[in-house]
Every structure is written in structure tokens, then in C-alpha cells.
N, CA, C and O atoms as a Tripos MOL2 file, in Angstrom:
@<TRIPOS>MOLECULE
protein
  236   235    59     0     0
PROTEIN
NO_CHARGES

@<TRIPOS>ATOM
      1 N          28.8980   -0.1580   31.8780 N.3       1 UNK1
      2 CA         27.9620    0.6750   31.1570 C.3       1 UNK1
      3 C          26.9940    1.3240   32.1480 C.2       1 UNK1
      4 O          26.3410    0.7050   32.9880 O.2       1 UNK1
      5 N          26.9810    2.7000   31.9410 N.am      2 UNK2
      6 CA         25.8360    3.3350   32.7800 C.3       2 UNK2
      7 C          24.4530    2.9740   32.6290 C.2       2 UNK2
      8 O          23.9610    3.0110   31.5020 O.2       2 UNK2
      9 N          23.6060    2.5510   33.8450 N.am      3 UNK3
     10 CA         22.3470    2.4900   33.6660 C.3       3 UNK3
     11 C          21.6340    3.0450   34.8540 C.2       3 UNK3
     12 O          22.0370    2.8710   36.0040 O.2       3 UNK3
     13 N          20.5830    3.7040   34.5470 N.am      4 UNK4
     14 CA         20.1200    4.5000   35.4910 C.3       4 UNK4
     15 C          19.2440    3.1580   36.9300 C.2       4 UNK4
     16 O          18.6040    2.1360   36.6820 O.2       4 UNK4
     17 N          19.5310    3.6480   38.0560 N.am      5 UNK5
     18 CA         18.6680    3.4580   39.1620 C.3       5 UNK5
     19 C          18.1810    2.8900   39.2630 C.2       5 UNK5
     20 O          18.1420    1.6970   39.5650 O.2       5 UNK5
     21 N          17.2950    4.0730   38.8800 N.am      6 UNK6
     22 CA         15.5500    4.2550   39.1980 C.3       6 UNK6
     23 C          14.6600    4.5990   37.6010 C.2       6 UNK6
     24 O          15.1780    4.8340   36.5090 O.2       6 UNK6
     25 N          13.5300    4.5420   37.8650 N.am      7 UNK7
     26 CA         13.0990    4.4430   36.3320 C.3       7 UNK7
     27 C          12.7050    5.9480   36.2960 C.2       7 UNK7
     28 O          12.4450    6.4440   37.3920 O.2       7 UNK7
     29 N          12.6140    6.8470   35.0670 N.am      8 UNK8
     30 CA         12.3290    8.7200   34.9670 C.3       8 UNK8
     31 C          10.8840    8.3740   35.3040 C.2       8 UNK8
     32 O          10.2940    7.3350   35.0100 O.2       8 UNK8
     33 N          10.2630    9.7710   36.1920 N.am      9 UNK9
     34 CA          9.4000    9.6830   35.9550 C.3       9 UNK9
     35 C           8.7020   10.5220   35.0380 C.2       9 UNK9
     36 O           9.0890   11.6600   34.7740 O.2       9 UNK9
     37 N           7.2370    9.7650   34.3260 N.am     10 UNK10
     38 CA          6.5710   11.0180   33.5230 C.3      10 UNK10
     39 C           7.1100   12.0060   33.1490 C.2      10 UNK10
     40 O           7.7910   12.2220   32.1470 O.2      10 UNK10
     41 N           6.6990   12.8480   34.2530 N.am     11 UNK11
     42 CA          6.9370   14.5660   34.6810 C.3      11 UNK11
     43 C           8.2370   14.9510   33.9760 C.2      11 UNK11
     44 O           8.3480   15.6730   32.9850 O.2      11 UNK11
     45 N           9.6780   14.0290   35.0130 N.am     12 UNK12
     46 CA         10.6310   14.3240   34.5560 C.3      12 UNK12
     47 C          11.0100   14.4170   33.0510 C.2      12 UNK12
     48 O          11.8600   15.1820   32.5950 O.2      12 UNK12
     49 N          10.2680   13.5420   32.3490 N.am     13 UNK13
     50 CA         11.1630   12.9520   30.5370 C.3      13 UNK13
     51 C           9.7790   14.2490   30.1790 C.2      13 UNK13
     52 O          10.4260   14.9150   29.3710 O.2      13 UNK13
     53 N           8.7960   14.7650   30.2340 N.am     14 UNK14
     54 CA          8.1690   15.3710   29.8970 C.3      14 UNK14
     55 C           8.4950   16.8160   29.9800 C.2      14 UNK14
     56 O           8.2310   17.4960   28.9890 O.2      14 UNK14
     57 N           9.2110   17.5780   31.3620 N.am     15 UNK15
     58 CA          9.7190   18.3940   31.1860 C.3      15 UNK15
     59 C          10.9410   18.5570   30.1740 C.2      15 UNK15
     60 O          11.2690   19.6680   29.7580 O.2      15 UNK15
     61 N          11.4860   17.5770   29.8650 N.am     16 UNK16
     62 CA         12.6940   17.3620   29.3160 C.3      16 UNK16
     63 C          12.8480   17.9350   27.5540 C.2      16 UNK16
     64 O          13.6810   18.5660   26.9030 O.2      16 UNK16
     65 N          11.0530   17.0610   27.2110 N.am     17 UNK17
     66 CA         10.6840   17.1560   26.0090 C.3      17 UNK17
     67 C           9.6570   18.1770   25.4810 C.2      17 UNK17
     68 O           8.9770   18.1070   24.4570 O.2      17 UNK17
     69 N           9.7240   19.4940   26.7600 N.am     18 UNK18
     70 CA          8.7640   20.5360   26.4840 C.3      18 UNK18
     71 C           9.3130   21.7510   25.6080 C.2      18 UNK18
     72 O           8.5940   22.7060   25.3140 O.2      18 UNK18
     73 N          11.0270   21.6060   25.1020 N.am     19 UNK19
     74 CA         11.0680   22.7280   24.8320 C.3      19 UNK19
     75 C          11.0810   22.6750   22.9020 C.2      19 UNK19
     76 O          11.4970   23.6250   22.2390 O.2      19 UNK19
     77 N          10.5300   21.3490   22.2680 N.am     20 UNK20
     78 CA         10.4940   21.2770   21.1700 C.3      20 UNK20
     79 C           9.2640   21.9580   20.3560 C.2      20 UNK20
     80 O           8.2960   21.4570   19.7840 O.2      20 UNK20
     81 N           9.6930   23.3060   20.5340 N.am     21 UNK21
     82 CA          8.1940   24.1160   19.9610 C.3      21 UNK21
     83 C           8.7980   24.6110   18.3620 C.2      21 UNK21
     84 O           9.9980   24.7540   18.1300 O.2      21 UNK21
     85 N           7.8910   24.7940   17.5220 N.am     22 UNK22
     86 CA          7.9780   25.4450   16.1780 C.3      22 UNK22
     87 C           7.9380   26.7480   16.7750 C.2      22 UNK22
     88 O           7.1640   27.0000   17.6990 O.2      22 UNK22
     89 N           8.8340   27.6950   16.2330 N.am     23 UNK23
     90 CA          8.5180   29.2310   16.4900 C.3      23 UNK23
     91 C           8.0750   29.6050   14.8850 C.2      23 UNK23
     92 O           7.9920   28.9580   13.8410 O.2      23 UNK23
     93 N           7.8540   30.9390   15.2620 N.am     24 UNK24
     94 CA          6.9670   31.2690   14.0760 C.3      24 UNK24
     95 C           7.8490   32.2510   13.2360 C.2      24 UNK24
     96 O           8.4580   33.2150   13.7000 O.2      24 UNK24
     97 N           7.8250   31.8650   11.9560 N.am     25 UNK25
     98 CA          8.9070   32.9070   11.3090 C.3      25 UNK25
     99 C           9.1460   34.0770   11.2800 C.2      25 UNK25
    100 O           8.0840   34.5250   11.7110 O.2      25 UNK25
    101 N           9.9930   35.2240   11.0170 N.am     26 UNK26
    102 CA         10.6640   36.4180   11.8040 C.3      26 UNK26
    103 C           9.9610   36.8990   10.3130 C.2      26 UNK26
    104 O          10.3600   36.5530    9.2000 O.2      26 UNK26
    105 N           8.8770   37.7370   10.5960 N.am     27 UNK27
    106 CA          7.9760   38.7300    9.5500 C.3      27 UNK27
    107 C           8.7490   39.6690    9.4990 C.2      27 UNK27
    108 O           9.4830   39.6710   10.4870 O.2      27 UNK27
    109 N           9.0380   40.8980    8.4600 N.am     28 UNK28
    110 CA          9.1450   42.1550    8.6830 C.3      28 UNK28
    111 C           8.5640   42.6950    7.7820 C.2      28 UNK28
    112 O           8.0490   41.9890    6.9160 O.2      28 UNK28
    113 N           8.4740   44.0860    7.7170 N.am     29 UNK29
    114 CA          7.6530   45.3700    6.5350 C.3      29 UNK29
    115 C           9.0500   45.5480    5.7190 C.2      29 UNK29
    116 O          10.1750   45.8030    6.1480 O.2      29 UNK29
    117 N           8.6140   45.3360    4.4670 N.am     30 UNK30
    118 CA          9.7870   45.9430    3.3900 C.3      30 UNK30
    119 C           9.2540   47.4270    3.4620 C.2      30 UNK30
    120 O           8.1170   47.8960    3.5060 O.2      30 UNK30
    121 N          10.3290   47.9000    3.4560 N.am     31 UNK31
    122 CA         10.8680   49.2440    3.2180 C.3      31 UNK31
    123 C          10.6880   50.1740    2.6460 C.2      31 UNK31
    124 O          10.7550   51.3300    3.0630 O.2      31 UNK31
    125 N          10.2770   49.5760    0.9710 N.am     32 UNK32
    126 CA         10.3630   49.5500    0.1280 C.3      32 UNK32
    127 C           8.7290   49.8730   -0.4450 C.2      32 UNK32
    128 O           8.3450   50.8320   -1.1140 O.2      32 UNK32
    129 N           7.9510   48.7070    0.0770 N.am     33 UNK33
    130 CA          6.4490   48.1570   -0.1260 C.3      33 UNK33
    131 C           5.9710   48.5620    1.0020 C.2      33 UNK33
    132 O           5.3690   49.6340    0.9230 O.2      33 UNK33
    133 N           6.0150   48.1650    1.8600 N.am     34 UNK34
    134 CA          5.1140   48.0080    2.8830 C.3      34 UNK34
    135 C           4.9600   47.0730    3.3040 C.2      34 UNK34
    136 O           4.8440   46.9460    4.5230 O.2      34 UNK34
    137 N           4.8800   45.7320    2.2010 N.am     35 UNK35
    138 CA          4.5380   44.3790    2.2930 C.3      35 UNK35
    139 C           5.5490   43.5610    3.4280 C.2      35 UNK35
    140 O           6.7730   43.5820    3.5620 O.2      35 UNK35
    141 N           4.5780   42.9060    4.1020 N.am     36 UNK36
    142 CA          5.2110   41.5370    5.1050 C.3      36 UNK36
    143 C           5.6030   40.9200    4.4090 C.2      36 UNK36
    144 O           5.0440   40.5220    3.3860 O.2      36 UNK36
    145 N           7.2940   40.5410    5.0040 N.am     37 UNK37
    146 CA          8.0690   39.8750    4.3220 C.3      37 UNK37
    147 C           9.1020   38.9740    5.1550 C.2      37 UNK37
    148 O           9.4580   39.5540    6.1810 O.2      37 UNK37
    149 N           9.7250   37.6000    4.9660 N.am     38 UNK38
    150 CA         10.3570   36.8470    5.6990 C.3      38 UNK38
    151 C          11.7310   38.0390    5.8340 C.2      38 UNK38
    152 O          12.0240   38.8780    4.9830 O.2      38 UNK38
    153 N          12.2430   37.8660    6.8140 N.am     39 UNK39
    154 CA         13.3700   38.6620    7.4140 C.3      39 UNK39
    155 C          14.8990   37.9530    6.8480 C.2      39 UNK39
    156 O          15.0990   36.7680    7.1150 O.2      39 UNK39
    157 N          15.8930   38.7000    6.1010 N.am     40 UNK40
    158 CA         16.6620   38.9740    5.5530 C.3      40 UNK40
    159 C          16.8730   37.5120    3.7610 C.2      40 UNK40
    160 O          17.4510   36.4480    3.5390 O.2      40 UNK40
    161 N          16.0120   38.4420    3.0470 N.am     41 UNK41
    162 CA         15.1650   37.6240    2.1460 C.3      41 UNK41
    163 C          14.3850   38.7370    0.8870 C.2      41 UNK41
    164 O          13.3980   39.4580    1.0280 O.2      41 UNK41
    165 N          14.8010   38.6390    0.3110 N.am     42 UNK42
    166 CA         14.0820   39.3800   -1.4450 C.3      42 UNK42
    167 C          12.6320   39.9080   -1.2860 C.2      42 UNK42
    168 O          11.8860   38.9470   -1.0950 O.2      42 UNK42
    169 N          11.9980   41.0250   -1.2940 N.am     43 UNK43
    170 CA         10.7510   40.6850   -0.9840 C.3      43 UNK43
    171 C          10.2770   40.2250   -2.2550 C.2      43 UNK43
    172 O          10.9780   40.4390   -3.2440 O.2      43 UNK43
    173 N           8.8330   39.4290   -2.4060 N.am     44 UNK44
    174 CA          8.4490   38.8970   -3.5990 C.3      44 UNK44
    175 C           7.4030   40.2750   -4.1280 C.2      44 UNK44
    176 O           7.1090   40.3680   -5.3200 O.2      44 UNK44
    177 N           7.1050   40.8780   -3.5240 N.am     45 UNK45
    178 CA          5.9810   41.9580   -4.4870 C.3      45 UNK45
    179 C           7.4470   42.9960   -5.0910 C.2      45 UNK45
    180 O           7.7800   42.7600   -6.2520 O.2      45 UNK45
    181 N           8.0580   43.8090   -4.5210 N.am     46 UNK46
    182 CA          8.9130   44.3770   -5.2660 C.3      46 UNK46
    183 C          10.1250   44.2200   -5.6370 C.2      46 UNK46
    184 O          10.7310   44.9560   -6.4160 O.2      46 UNK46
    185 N          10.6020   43.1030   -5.0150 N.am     47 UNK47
    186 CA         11.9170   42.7880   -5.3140 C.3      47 UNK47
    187 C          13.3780   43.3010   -5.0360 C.2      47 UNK47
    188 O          14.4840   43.0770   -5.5280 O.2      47 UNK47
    189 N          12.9290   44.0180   -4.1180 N.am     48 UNK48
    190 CA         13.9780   44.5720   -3.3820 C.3      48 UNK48
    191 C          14.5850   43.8890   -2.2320 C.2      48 UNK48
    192 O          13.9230   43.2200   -1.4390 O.2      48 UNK48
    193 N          16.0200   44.0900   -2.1420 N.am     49 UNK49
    194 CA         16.4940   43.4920   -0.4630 C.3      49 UNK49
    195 C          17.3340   44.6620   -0.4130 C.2      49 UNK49
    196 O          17.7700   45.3310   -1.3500 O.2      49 UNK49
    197 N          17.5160   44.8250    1.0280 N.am     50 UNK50
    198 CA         18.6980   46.2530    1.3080 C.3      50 UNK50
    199 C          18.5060   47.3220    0.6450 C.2      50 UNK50
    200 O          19.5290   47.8860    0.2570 O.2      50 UNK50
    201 N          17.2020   47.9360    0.3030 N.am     51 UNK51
    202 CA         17.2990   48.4880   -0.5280 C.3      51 UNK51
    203 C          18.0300   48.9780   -1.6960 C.2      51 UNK51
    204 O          18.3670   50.1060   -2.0570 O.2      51 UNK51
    205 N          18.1720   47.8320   -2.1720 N.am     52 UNK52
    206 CA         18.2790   47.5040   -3.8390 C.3      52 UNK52
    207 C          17.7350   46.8320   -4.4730 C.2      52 UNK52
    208 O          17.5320   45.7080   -4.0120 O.2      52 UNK52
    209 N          17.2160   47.1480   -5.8430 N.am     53 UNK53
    210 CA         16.6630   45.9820   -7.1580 C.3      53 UNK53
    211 C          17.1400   44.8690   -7.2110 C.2      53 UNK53
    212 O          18.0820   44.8140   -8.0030 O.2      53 UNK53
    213 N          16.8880   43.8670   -6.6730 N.am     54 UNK54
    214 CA         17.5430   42.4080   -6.6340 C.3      54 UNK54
    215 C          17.1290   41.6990   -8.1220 C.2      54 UNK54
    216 O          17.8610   41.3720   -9.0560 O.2      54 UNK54
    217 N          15.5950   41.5900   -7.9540 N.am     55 UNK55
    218 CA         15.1090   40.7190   -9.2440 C.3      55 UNK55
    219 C          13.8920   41.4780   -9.5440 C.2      55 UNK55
    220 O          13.1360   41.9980   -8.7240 O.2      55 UNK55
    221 N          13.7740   41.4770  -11.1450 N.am     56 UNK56
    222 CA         12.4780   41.7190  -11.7920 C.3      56 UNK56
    223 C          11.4200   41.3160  -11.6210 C.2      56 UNK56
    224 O          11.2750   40.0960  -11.5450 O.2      56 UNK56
    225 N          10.0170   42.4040  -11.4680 N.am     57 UNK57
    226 CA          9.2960   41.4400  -10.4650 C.3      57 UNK57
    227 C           7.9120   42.2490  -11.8590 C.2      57 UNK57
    228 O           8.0590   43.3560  -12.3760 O.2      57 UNK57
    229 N           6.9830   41.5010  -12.0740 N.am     58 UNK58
    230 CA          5.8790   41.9100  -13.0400 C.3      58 UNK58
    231 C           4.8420   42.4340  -12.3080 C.2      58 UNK58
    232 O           3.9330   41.6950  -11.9280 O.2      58 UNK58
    233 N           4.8510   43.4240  -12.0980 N.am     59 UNK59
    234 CA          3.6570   44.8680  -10.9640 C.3      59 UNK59
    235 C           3.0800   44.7080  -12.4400 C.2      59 UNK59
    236 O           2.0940   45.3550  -12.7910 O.2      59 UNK59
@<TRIPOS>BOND
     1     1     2 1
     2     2     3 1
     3     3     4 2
     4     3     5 am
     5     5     6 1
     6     6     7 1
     7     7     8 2
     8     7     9 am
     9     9    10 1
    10    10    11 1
    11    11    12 2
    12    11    13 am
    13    13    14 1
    14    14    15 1
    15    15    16 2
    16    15    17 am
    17    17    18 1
    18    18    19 1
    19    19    20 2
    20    19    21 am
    21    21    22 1
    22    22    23 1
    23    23    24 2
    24    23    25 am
    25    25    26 1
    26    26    27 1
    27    27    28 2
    28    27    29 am
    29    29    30 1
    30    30    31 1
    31    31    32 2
    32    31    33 am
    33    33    34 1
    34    34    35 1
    35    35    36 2
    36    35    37 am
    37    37    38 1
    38    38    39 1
    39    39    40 2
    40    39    41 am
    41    41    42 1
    42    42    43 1
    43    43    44 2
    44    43    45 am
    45    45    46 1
    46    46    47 1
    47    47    48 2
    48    47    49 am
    49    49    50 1
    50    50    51 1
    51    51    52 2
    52    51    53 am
    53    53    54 1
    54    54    55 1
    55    55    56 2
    56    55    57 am
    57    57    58 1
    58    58    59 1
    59    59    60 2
    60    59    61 am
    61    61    62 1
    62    62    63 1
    63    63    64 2
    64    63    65 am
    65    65    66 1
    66    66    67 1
    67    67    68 2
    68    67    69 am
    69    69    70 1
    70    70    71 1
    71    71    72 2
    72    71    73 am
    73    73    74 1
    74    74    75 1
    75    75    76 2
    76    75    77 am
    77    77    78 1
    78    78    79 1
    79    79    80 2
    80    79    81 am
    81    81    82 1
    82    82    83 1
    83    83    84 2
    84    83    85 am
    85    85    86 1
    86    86    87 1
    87    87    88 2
    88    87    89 am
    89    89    90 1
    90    90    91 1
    91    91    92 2
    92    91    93 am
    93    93    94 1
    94    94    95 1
    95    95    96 2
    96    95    97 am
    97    97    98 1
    98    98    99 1
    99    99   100 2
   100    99   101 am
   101   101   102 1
   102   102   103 1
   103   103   104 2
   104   103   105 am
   105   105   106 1
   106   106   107 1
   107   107   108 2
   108   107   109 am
   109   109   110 1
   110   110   111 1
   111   111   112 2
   112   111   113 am
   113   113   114 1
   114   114   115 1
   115   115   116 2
   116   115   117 am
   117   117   118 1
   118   118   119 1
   119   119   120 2
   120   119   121 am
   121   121   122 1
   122   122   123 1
   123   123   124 2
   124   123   125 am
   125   125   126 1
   126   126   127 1
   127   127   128 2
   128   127   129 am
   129   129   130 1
   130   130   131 1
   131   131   132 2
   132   131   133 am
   133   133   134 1
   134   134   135 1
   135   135   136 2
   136   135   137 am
   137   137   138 1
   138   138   139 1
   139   139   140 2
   140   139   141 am
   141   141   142 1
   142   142   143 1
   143   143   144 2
   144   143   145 am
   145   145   146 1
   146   146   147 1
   147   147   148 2
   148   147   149 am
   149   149   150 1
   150   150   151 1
   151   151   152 2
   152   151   153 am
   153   153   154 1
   154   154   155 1
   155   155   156 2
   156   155   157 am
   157   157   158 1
   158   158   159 1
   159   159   160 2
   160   159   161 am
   161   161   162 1
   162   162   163 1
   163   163   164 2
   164   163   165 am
   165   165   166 1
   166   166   167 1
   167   167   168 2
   168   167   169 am
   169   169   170 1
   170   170   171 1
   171   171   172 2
   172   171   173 am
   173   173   174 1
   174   174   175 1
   175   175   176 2
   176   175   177 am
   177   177   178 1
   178   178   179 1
   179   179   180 2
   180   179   181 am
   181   181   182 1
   182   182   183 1
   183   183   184 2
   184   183   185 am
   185   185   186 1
   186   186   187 1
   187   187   188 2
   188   187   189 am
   189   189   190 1
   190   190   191 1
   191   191   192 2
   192   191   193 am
   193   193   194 1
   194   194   195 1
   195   195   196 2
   196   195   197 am
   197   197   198 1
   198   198   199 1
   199   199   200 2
   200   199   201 am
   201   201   202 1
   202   202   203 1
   203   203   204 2
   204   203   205 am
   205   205   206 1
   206   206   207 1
   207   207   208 2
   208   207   209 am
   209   209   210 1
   210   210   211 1
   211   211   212 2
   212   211   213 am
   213   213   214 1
   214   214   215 1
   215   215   216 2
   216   215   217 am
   217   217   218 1
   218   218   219 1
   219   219   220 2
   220   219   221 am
   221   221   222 1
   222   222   223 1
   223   223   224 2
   224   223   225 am
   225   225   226 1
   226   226   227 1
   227   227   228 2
   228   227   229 am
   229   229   230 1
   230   230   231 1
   231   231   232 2
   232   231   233 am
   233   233   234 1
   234   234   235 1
   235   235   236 2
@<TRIPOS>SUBSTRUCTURE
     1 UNK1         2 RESIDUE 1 A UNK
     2 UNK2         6 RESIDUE 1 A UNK
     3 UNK3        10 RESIDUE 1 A UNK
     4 UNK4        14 RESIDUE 1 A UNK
     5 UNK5        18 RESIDUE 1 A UNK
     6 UNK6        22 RESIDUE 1 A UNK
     7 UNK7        26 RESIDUE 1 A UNK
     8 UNK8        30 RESIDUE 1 A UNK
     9 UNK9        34 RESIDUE 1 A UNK
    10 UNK10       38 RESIDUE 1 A UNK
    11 UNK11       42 RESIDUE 1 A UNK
    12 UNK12       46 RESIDUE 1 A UNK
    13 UNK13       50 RESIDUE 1 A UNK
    14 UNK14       54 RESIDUE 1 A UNK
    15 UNK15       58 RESIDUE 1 A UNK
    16 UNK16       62 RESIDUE 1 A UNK
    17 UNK17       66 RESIDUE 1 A UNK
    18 UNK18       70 RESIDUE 1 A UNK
    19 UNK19       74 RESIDUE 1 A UNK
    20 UNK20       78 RESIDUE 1 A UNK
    21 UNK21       82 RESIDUE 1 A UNK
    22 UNK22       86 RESIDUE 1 A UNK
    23 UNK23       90 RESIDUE 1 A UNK
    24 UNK24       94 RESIDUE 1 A UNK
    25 UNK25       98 RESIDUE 1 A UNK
    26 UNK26      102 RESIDUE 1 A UNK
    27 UNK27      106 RESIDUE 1 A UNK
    28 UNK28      110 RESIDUE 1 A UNK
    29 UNK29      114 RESIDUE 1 A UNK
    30 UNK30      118 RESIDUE 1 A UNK
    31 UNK31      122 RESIDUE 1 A UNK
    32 UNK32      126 RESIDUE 1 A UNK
    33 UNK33      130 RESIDUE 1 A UNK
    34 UNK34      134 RESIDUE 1 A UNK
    35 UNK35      138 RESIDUE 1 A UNK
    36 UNK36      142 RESIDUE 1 A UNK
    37 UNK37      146 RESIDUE 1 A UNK
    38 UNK38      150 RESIDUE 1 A UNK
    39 UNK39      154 RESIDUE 1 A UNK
    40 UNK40      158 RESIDUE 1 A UNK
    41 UNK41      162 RESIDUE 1 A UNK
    42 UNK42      166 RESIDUE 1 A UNK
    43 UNK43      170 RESIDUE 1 A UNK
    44 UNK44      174 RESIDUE 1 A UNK
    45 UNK45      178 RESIDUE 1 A UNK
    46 UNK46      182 RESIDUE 1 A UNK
    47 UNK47      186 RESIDUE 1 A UNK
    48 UNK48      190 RESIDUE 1 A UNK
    49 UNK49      194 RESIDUE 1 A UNK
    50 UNK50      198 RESIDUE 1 A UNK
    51 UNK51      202 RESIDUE 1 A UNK
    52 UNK52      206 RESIDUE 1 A UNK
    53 UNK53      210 RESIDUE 1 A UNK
    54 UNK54      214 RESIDUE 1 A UNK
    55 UNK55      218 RESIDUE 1 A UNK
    56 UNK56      222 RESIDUE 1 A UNK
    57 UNK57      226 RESIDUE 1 A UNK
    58 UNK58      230 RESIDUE 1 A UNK
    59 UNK59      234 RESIDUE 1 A UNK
């Protein structure tokens, strides 16, 4: 069974575990509205995706 060496240091297991970031969700402008909206997704003020009427929305 493999076992390491030498023991990691810090630094090393820390660089290791730096790339677990939250990114921030992909906004876009509907088309449609204007309104910021999650990217490829219904907008909720008019209800459009691809420009088309997806769902009824109460303006």
C-alpha cells in the first residue's frame, strides 16, 4: 500500500485546496424586458425564453 514519505506541508495541501471557490451565477438582460436574468432560463417578469411566450406571467 502506498504511503507517502514525508508528511505535506501546509502550503502544499493548501494550495491544493485553493481552487474550491463559489462562482457567481451567469446574469444576462432578457431581450425581451430588459430585466437581469439567470442565463438560459424563463425570465420571471415576462416570461419569455428564446424569444418566445413560455409561461403566463401577471404584469
Amino acid at each position: 500500500m502506498a504511503v507517502p514519505k514525508r508528511r505535506s506541508t501546509s502550503a502544499r495541501r493548501d494550495k491544493r485546496r485553493a481552487n474550491w471557490k463559489i462562482s457567481t451565477p451567469a446574469v444576462t438582460e432578457c431581450p425581451q424586458c430588459s430585466e437581469m436574468k439567470l442565463s438560459h432560463r424563463v425570465c420571471k417578469k415576462c416570461g419569455y425564453y428564446d424569444r418566445k411566450k413560455v409561461i403566463e406571467t401577471a404584469e
